[in-house]
C-alpha positions in Angstrom: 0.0 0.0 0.0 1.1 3.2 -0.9 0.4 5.7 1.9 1.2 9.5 2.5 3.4 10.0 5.5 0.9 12.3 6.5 -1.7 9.9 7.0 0.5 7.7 8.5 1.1 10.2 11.6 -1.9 10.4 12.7 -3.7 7.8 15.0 -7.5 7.0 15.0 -10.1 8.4 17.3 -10.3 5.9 20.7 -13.5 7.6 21.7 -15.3 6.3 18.9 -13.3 3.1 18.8 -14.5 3.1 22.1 -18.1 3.5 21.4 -18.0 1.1 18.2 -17.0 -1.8 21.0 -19.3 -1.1 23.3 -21.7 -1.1 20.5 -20.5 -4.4 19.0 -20.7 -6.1 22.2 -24.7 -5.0 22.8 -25.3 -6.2 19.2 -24.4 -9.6 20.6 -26.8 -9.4 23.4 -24.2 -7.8 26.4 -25.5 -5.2 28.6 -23.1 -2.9 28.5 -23.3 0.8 30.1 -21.3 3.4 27.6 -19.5 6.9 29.2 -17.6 6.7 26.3 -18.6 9.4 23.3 -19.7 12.7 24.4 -22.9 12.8 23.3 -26.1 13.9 25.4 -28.9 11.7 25.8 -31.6 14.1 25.2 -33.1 14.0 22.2 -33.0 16.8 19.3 -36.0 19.3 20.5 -38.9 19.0 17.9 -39.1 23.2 17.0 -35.4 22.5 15.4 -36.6 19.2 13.6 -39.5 20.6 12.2 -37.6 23.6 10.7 -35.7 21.1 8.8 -38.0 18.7 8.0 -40.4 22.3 6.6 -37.0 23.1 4.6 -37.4 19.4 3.3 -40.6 19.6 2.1 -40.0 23.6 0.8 -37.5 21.9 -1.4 -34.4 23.3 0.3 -32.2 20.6 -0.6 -29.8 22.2 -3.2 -26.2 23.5 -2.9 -26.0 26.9 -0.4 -23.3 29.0 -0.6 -20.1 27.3 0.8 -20.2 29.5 4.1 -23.2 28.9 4.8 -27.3 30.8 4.6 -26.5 34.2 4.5 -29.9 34.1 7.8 -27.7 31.6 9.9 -24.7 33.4 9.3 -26.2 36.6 10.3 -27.9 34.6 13.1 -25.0 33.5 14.6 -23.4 36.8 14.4 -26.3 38.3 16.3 -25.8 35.4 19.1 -22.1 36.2 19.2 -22.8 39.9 19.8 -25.6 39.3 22.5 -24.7 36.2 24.1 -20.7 36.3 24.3 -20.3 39.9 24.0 -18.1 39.7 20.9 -19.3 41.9 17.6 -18.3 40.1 14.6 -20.1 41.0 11.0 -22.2 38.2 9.2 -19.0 38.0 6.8 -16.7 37.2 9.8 -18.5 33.7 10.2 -18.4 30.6 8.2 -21.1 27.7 8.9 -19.3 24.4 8.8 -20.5 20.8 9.2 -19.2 20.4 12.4 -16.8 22.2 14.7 -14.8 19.3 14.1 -14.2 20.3 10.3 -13.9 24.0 11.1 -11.2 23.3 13.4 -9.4 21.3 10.9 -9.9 24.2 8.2 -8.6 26.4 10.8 -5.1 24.3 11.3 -5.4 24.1 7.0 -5.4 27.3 7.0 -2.8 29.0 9.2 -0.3 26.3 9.6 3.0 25.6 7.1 5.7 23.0 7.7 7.0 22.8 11.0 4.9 25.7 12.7 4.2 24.7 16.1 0.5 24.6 18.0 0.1 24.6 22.0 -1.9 22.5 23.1 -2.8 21.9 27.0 -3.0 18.7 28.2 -4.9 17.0 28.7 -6.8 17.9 25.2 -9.6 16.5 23.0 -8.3 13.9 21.1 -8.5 15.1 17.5 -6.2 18.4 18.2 -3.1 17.1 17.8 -3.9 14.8 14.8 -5.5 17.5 13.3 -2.5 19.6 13.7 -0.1 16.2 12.1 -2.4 15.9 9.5 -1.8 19.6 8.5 1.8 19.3 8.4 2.6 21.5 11.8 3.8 20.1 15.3 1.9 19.5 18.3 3.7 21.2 21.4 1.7 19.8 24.7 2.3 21.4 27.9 1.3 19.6 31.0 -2.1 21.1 33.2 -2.0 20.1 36.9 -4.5 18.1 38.7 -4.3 20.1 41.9 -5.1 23.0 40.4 -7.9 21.3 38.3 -6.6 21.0 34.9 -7.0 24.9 34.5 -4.3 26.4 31.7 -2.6 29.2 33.3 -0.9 32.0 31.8 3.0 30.6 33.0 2.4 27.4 31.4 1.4 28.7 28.0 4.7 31.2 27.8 6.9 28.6 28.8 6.3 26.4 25.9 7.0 29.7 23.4 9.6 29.0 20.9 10.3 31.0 17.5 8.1 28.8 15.7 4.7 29.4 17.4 1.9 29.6 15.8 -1.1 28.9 17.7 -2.7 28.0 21.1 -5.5 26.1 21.6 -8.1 27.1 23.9 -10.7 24.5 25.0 -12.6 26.5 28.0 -15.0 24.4 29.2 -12.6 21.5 28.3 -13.0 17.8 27.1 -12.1 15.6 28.7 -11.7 17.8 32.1 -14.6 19.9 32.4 -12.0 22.8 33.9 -13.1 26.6 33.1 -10.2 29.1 32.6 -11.1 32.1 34.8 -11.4 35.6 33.6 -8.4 36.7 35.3 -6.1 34.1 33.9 -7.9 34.3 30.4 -6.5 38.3 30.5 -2.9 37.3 31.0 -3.2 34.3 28.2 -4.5 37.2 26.0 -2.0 39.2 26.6 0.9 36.9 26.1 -0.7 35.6 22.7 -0.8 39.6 21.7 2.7 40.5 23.0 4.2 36.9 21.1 1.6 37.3 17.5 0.2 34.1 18.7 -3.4 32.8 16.7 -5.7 32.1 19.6 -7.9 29.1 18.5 -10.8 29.2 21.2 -12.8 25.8 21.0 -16.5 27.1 23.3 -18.4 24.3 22.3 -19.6 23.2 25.9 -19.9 27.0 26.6 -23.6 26.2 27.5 -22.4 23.7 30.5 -20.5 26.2 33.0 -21.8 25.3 36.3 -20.6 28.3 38.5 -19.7 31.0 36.2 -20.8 32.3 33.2 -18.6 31.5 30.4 -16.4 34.0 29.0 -15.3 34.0 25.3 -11.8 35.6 25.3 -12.2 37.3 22.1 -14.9 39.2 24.0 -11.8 40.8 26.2 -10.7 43.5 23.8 -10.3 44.0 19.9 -6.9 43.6 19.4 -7.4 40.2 20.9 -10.8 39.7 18.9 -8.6 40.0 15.9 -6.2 37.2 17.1 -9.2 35.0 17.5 -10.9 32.0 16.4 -13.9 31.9 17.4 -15.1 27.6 17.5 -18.5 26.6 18.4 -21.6 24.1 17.3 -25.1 23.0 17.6 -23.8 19.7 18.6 -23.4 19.7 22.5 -25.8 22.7 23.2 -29.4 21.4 21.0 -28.1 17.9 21.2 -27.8 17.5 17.6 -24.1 15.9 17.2 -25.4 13.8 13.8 -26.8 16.9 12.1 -23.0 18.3 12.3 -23.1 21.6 12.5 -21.1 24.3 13.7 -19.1 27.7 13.1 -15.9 29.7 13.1 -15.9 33.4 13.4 -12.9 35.2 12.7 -11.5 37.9 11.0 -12.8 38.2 7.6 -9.6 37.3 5.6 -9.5 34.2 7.6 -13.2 33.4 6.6 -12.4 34.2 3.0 -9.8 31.3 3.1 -11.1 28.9 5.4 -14.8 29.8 3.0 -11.7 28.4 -0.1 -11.0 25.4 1.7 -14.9 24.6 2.4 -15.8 25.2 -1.1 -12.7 22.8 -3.1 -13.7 19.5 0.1 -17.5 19.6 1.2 -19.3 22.5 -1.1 -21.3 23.1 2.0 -22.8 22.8 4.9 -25.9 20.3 4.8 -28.6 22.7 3.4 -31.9 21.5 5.8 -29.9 21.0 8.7 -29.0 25.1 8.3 -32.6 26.0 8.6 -32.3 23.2 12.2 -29.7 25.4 13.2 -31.4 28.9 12.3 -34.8 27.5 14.7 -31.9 26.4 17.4 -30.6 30.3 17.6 -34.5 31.1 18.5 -34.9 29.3 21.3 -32.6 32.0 23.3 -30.8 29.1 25.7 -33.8 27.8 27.2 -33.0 23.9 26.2 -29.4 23.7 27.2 -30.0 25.8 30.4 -32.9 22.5 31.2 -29.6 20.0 30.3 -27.2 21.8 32.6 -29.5 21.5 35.2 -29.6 18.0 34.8 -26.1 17.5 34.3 -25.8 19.4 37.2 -27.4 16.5 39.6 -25.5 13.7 37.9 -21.9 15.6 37.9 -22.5 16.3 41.8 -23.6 12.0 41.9 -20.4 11.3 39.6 -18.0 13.1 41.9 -19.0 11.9 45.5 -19.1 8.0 44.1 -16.0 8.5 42.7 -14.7 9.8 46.1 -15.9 7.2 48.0 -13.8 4.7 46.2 -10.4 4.4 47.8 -7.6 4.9 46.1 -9.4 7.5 43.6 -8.9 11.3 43.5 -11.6 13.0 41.2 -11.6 16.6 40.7 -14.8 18.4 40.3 -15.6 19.6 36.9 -16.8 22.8 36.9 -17.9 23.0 33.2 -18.8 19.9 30.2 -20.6 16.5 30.9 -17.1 14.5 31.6 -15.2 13.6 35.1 -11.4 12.8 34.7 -11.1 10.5 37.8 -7.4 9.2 38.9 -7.0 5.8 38.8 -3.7 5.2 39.1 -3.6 3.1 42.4 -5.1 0.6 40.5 -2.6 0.3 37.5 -0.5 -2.1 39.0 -0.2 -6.3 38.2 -2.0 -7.5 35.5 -3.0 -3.8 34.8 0.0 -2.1 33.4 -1.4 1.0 32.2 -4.7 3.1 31.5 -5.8 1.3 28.4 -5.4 -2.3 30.4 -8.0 -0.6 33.5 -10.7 0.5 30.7 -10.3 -3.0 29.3 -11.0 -4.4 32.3 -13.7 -2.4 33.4 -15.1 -3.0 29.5 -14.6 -6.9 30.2 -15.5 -7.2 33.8 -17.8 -4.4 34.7 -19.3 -3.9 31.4 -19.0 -0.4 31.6 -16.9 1.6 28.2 -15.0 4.4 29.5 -12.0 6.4 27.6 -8.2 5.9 28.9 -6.4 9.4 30.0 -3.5 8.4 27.7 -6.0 8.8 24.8 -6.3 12.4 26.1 -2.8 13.0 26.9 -2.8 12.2 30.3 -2.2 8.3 31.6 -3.3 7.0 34.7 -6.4 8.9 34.4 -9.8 8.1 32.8 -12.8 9.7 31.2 -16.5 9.1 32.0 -19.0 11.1 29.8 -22.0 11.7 32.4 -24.1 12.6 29.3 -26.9 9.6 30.0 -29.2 8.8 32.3 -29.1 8.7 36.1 -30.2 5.2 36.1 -27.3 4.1 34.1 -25.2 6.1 36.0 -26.0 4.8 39.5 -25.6 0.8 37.6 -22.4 1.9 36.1 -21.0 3.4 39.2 -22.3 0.3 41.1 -20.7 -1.9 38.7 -17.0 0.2 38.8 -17.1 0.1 42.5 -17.4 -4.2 42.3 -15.0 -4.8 39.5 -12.3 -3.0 41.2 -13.4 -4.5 44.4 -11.7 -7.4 42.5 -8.1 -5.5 42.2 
């Protein structure tokens, strides 16, 4: 087989390899519990299905201009402006199927040979292979669990070089649920200005802060609005992760080339699923505030089972629908590392969680708390008995 070295770098998502074993294992009758993919269980709401399925039957099923409707362009503009403080033009944002793809188009974008992108860990799995597969390096700096996985300012200027291009911001993060403060986002700002560092701010659980509001640092000041990528979707917020859908807002010239890339790979952004996304920007919040809530009561649950088990430290997420639970006292013996505990756990418990390693961080594991109580309370049950087994 004749590969391209580029492809060859890059490794495939274990979240979804993950999910496709847990899956493969209730397709032969197994009752297994899945924390794996982040994905909430509610269902889409009806008002955004309808809009689609009305742009369905109005015919709405040809090409749209690459960047999106011009109305959910300027829809998402408006939301920028009101909700996150942050006034970009309808011509500053690009719809894309996914934030997934617009971060890619992003990384397509700025990066050449060799250019170098920050990235905290521990990260969502598809940044640095999205960075490989777009020729540039991957520089990971190291986030503390005793200060709850939060970036801080220090950390980011220490991993500076000559050839940095980018940091990526992922505030809420997955898999941590840590929220950067304001204070610390100011002096991150302020580095990236002083160094001509791209900011590439992933929001896409902004809906899911469970103490503070979420702040967008490109809502700080201008000059660091115009260092900004803006990164958001539908996905986590309206629970609509199959429709893929999301955004990028940026400076225009960005748009314009990112709008190049879009047009030459997927034309566009799925036309009916637009007008799901157009119906989602008028509810004004109400449907993820009634998931946080709920997310909410099981994070609190999650947490206190977790730190009743011995041997487990779990910090509290304070933003997201993940824990990031320590499990190292139990990698010893037959379980040599983080991938061998979610194996067993997989085998023994029949519970699918993601190893930390996948994430960047080993001896650690994520548990997606994005299903229902019920499951949750079994699952924990069944943790707690397997590794009464250790």
């Amino acid at each position: 087989m004749n590969f391209s070295d580029r492809v060859l770098r890059v490794k495939p998502s274990q979240t979804l390899a993950i999910t496709a074993k847990a899956a493969e294992m209730r397709k032969q009758g197994i009752d297994v519990i899945g924390f794996g993919a982040g994905e909430p269980d509610f269902d889409t709401p009806d008002f955004v299905k309808e809009a689609a399925i009305k742009a369905l039957k109005e015919g709405k099923t040809k090409y749209t201009p690459a960047a999106g409707i011009p109305e959910l362009r300027e829809g998402i503009a408006k939301r920028l402006k009101e909700k996150n403080g942050i006034d970009y033009s309808p011509s500053e944002v690009i719809v894309t199927p996914g934030a997934k793809m617009g971060l890619y188009e992003i990384f397509a974008v700025i990066l050449n040979p060799g250019d170098e992108v920050i990235i905290p860990a521990p990260y969502w799995v598809s940044y640095t292979e999205q960075v490989k597969l777009c020729d540039g390096k991957p520089v990971i700096v190291e986030m503390s669990e005793e200060n709850g996985f939060v970036l801080t300012a220090e950390t980011v200027k220490s991993a500076i070089t000559p050839k940095t291009k980018a940091l990526v911001l992922n505030t809420p993060s997955n898999p941590t649920g840590a929220v950067v403060p304001k204070g610390e986002l100011e002096k991150i700002a302020q580095i990236c200005l002083e160094h001509n560092i791209l900011i590439i701010s992933d929001e896409c659980y902004e809906e899911f802060c469970y103490d503070e509001p979420h702040i967008s640092i490109a809502s700080l000041s201008k000059e660091v609005r115009n260092i900004t990528f803006t990164v958001n979707a539908f996905s986590k917020a309206y629970s609509m992760t199959g429709w893929r859908l999301g955004w990028v807002a940026a400076p225009e010239e960005y748009i314009k080339k990112i709008s190049v890339i879009q047009s030459q790979t997927i034309s566009n952004p799925t036309s009916f699923a637009q007008y799901g996304g157009l119906a989602a920007l008028e509810d004004g919040g109400k449907f993820p505030q009634m998931m946080k809530e709920e997310f909410r009561k099981r994070r609190d649950f999650v947490v206190k089972e977790f730190l009743s088990i011995e041997g487990i430290t779990c910090p509290e997420p304070k933003g997201a629908f993940y824990v990031f639970p320590n499990v190292s006292a139990y990698i010893k013996g037959k379980i040599k590392n983080d991938i061998d505990f979610t194996a067993y756990l997989l085998e023994e418990a029949k519970v699918a969680v993601v190893p930390g390693s996948a994430f960047g961080k080993e001896g650690y594991i994520r548990m997606s708390y994005a299903t229902s109580m019920e499951n949750i309370k079994e699952g924990m049950r069944r943790i707690k008995e397997a590794l009464k087994k250790l």
